[in-house]
N, C-alpha and C positions, 0 to 999 in steps of 0.2 A: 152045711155051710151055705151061706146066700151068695148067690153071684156076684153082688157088690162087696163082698167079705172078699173074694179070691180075685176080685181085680185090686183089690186093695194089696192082696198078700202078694200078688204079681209086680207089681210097679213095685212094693218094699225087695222083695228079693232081686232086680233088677236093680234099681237104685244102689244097695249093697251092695252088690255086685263092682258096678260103676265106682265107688266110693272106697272100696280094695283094692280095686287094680291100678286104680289112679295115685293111688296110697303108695303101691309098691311100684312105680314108676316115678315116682319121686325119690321114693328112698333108693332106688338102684341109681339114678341121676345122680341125687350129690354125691353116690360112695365111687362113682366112674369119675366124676367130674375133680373129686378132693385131692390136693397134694399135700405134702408133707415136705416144709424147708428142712434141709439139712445142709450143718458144712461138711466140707471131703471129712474132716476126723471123726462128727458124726457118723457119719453114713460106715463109715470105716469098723464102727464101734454095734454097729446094729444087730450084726449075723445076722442068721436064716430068716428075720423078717425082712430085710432090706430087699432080698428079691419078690415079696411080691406086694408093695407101696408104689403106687404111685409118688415121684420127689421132685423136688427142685433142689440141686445145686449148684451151688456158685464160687465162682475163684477169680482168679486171673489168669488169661489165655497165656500158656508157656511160650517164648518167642521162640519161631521157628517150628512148631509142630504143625500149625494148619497144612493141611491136605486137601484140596478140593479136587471133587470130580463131579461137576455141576452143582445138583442140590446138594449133594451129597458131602459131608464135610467131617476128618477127623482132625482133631486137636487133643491137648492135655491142660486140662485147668490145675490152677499151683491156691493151694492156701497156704502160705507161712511154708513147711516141709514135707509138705502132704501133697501129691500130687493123682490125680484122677486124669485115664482117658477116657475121650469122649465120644463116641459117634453117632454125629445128629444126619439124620433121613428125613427131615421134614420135606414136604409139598415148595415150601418155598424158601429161598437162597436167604443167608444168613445176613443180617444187614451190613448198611456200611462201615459202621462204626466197629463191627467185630475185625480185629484186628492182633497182633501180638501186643502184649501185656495191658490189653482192654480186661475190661471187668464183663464179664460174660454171665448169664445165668442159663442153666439145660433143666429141663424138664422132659420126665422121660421116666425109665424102670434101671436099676442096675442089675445088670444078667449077671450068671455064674461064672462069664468068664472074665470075671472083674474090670468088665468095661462097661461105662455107663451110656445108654441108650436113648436118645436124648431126641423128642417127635417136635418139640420148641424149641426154638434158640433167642434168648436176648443179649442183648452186649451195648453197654455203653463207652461211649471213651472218655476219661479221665481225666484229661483236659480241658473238654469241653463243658464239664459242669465244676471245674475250680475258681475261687474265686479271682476276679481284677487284679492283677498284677497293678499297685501304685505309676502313675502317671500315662495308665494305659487304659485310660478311660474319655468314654466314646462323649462326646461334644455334641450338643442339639445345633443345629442349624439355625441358623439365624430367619429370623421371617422378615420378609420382606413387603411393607405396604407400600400399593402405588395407588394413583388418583388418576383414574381418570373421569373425562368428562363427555359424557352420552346426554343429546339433547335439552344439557342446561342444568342438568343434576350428577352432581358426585357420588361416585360410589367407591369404598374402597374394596379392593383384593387382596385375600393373601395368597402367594404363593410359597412352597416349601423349596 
C-alpha cells in the first residue's frame, strides 16, 4: 500500500469516526431533550412506562395545596376528578401567575411513589387571557395636534 493510500485510509477512518459520534450525540440529545404530553387520566393509564418518560402535565392548581419553601414548591393539579401531586425543584421560583385554580403545566418524571417530579413549571392565569368583557373595552387616546411657530415656519406635533 502507498503512503498516499493510508493517509487517505487515515483521514476516511477519522472522518467516520467523527461522523458516529456526532451521529450519536444527536440522537442521545433529542431522546433527553423529548417529552411526552399527557393528562392526569393519561399518565394514570400508563403503568410501568410512565416511570421512565420524560412528561408534561397539566391541570389546574387545587386551591389551597401550594406549599412553598423557596424554590422549592408542592401543590396538586385537578383535571375534571383526577387529581395529581406535584413537586417542582426547579433552579428557579415559579412564576407569578401560578396561583390557586391557575392552569399550570409540570414537566418532570412520575416516580413510584406516585408523585409527579416536576424540574419546570408553567402556569398561566385564566383571566388574563379571556376574552373583553362587553363595554369593558380600552379607548385610544385622543391625539392631539398643536402649531406652533419656530422662525416663520409651522410645524405640527403630535403628542399621545
Amino acid at each position: 500500500m502507498s503512503t498516499e493510500r493510508k493517509t487517505y485510509m487515515k483521514f476516511g477512518v477519522a472522518t467516520a469516526v467523527i461522523v458516529v459520534l456526532l451521529g450519536y450525540l444527536a440522537y442521545t440529545g433529542v431522546q433527553d431533550s423529548k417529552s411526552y404530553y399527557v393528562t392526569i387520566g393519561e399518565l394514570r393509564k400508563m403503568g410501568d412506562s410512565a416511570y421512565t418518560k420524560r412528561l408534561r402535565v397539566a391541570g389546574n392548581v387545587q386551591p389551597g395545596s401550594i406549599k412553598r419553601a423557596g424554590t422549592h414548591v408542592q401543590f396538586v393539579l385537578m383535571e375534571q376528578t383526577e387529581l395529581l401531586s406535584v413537586d417542582y425543584t426547579g433552579t428557579e421560583a415559579p412564576p407569578d401567575t401560578f396561583k390557586d385554580d391557575s392552569q399550570a403545566l409540570a414537566d418532570g418524571s412520575f416516580g413510584r411513589d406516585g408523585v409527579f417530579h416536576a424540574k419546570a413549571l408553567q402556569a398561566k392565569c385564566a383571566s388574563k387571557y379571556a376574552p373583553q368583557q362587553p363595554g369593558n373595552q380600552m379607548q385610544a387616546a385622543p391625539v392631539k395636534d398643536t402649531t406652533q411657530t419656530q422662525s416663520g415656519a409651522q410645524s405640527a406635533v403630535a403628542s399621545n
